[in-house]
N, C-alpha and C positions, 0 to 999 in steps of 0.2 A: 514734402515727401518724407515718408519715413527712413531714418536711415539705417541701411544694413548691417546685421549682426557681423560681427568679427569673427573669421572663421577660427574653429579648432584649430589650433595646431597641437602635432603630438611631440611627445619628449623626443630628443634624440637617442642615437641609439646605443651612446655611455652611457645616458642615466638609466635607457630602461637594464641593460645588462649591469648594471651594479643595484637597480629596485630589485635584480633576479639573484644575485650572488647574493645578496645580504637576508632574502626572506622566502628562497625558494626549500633550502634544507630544513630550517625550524617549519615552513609549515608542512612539510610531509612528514616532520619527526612526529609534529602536532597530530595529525592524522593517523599515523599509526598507533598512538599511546591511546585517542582517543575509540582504536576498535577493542584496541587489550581491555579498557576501561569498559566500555558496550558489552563485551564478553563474561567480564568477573563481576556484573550485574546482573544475569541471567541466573544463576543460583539462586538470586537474592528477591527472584521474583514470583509473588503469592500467583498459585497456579490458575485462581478463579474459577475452578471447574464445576463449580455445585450448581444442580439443576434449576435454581432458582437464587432469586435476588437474595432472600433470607440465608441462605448455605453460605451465598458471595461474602454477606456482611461476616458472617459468623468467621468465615477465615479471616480476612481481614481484621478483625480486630485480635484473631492468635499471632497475625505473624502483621501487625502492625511497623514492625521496628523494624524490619523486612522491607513492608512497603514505604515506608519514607527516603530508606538509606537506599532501596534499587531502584524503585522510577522515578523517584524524587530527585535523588539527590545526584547516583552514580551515571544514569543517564544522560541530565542535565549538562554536566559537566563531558561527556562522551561527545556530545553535540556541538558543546560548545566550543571543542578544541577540533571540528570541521572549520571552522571561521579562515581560521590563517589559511587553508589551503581554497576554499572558495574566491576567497578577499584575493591573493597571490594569481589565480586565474582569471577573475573580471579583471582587476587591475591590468595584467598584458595585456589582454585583447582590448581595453579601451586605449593601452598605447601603440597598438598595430592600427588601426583603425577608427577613422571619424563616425564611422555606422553608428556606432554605441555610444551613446550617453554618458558622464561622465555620473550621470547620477545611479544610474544601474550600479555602480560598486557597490549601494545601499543594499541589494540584492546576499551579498555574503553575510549579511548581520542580523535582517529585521526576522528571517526565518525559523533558524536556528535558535535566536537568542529567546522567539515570543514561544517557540516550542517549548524548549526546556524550562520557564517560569510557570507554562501550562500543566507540566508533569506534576512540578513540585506543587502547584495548588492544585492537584487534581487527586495527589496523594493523600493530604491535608484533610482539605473535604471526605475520602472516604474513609478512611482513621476515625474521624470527628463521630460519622452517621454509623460506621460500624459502632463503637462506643455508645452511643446514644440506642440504638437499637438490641446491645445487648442489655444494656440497663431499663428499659420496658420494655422488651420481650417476653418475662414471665409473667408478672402481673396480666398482661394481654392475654396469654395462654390460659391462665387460671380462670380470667372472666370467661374465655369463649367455654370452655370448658364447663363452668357451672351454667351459664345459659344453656347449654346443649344440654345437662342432666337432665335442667329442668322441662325443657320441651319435649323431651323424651321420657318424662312421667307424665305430663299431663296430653299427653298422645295415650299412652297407654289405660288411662283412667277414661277415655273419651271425651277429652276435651279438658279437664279439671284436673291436678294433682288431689283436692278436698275433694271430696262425699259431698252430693247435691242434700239439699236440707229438703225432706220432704212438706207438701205442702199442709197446712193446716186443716184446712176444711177436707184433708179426706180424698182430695178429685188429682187425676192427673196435671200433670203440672206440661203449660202449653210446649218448654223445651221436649218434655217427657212423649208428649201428643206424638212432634217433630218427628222426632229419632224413630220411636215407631211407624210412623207414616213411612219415612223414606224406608226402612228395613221392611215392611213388606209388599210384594211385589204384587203387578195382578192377578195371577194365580192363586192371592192366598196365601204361598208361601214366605216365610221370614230368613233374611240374610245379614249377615251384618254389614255394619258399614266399611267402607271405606275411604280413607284417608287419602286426601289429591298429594300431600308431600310428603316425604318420609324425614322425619326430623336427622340433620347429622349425627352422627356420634359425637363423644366429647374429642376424642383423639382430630377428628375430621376438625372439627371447629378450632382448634388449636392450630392446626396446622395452616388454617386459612385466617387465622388471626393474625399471625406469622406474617404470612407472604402481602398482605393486607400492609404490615407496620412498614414494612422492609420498603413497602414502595413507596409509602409517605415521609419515611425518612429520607429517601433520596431525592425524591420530589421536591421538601423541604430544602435541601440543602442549598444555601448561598453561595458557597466555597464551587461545589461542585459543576454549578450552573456556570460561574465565570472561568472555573477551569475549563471546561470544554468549550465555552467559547472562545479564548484567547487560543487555545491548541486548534481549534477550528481553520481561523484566522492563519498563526503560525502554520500549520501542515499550509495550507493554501501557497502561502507568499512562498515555504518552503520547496515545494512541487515547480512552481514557477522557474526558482531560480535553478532547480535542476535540472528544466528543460533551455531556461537560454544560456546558463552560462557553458556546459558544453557544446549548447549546437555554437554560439562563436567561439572559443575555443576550435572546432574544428574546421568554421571559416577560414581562421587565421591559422592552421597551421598547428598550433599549440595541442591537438590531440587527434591522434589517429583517428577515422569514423569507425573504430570499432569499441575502442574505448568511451569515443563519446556519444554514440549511439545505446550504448549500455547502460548509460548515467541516465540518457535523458530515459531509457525504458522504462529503470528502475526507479524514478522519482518520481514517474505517472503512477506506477505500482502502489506508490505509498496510499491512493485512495481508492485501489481495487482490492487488493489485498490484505491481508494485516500485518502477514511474514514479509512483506516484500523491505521493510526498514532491515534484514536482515541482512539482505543481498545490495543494498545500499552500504552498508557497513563493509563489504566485502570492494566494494569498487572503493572505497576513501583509502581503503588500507592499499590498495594497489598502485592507485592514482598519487598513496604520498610513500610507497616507494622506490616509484619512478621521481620525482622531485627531489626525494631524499640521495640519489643516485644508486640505489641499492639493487635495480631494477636488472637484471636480465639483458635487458635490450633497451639500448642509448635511446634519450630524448629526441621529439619530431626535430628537425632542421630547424623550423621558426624561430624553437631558443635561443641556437646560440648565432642567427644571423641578426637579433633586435629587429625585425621588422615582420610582416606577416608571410607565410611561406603556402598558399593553398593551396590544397592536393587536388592535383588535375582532374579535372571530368572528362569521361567519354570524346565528347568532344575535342578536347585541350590533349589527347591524346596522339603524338605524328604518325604518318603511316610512314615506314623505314623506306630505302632508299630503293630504287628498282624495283619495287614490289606495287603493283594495282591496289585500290582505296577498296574501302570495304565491299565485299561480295564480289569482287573479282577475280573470277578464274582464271587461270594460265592452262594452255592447251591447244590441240591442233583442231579440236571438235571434230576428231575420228574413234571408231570404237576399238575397244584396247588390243584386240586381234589381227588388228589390221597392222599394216609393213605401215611404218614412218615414211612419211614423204620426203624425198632427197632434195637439199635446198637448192642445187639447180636444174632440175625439173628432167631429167633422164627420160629421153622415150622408152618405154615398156615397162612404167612403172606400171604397177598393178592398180587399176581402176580403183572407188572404195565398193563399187557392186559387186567384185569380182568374189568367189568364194577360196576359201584357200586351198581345194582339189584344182580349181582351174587356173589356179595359180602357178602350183606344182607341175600340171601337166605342160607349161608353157616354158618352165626353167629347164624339162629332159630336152624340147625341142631344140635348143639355142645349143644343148650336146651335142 
């Protein structure tokens, strides 16, 4: 017979109150330095607005130095200083409860950490192919360019930029026959021809030589292609741990369901939207100034009892003393006009059919 795993047991509840006094304030300091950080990278980031990939490159490699120090670098590091405060939240709720894994802690680090190395090679890569695409960009223009002159003289000459060499012996020449044949019509009458495409201009040609390089450079890029995979990856694992480590978290006590319903919103948002890392930055900086003790309004119960504290349901809800269970009315089930019935039962109480004129006329009688 196979023999039985050895159950979890969890810390007590000194050690988890001193894992909390030793690492619960550094990681919401962490948290809040790392929004300030998220924030004073915003300036610093290329706006990407041009209607195509060629515009993209072409700023990119003006504000290069922009792009490595903002998404690259100050980011990264924005991100990275999330950790303590993730790591600080799985860790409690894996010492409130056997539910959770102890390997889910891995959840505070692989997300975060594969993101931010995704930035910095995603920065890299585009630096690299912006540079490369401003250094043959004009030679590319220049050629589109004289190809286009050229097809647009020899449209104009009817086919040829040269003079057809007349033919020797004297006789139409069979192209010469051609051109005549289709130019006149059956009537008789002569037209000229018509051309099925119209040649670009040189301007035109350039500009699709352009958007033409811009894609093949990026296409080409090595750098690029594993940067947005590894951010792929990371946003994924990232996403995840934003939906499990709040909802336990709010199993156990450790966060209100408004705060942790918000996180987990916000961490889905990160692959609907593109602003939504915004409003994730705004929950870090809130969630580590509650940690930090800075907060407004004192932490859930669960911290400082070391054990898990969960917020009642509907259910788990008592109904107070003296009072009927839900949907229970109190009343005499008579209509509100009606004389209250006297609790020991008085002859010549008024009926409840009685109206209250024949009510009145029965109270002068007794006069």
């Amino acid at each position: 017979m196979e023999a039985a795993s050895p159950a979890k047991t969890l810390p007590s509840k000194e050690e988890l109150l001193a894992f909390q006094a030793r690492w619960m304030r550094p990681a919401g300091i962490a948290a809040i330095l790392g929004t300030l950080i998220f924030a004073a990278s915003l300036p610093l980031q290329p706006s990407g607005s041009g209607d195509n990939d060629a515009e993209r490159l072409t700023e990119f490699h003006d504000q290069s130095t922009d792009l490595i120090l903002g998404q690259g670098v100050l980011i990264g590091i924005a991100i990275l200083l999330f950790i303590p405060l993730l790591y600080v939240l799985i860790r409690s709720v894996v010492g409130r409860t056997e539910r959770v894994k102890r390997g889910m802690v891995s959840l505070a680090f692989i997300g975060p950490i594969l993101f931010s190395i995704s930035g910095l090679i995603v920065a890299i890569g585009l630096t690299e192919a912006a540079d490369k695409f401003v250094a043959q960009a004009p030679a590319k223009e220049q050629q589109a360019r004289e190809q286009a002159a050229t097809a647009q003289a020899e449209a104009a000459t009817g086919g040829s930029a040269k003079p057809a060499k007349p033919p020797s012996n004297g006789q139409t020449s069979t192209a010469t026959q051609a051109t005549t044949t289709q130019a006149t019509t059956t009537s008789g009458t002569t037209t000229a021809p018509s051309t099925a495409i119209t040649p670009r201009t040189p301007e035109q040609a350039a500009n699709k030589a352009r958007d033409d390089l811009a894609s093949d450079v990026l296409d080409d890029s090595g750098l690029l292609q594993a940067g947005s995979l590894v951010r792929f990856v990371g946003l994924i694992t990232l996403v995840f741990a934003m939906i499990y480590i709040p909802l336990w978290c709010m199993r156990t006590g450790l966060l209100t369901r408004f705060w942790a319903m918000l996180g987990l919103a916000l961490g889905v948002s990160l692959l609907l939207v593109p602003v939504g890392i915004f409003g994730l930055m705004l929950w870090f900086a809130a969630v580590g100034l509650m940690m930090a003790g800075w907060w407004p309004v004192s932490l859930p119960p669960a911290w400082a009892e070391g054990r898990a504290v969960p917020w009642p349901g509907r259910e788990d809800v008592e109904v107070a003393p003296g009072r009927g269970g839900p949907g229970t009315v109190e009343g005499g089930g008579r209509e509100v006009s009606e004389d209250a019935l006297p609790d020991n039962g008085e002859p010549g109480t008024p009926a409840p059919s009685e109206t209250p004129g024949q009510r009145r006329k029965k109270r002068k009688r007794r006069k």
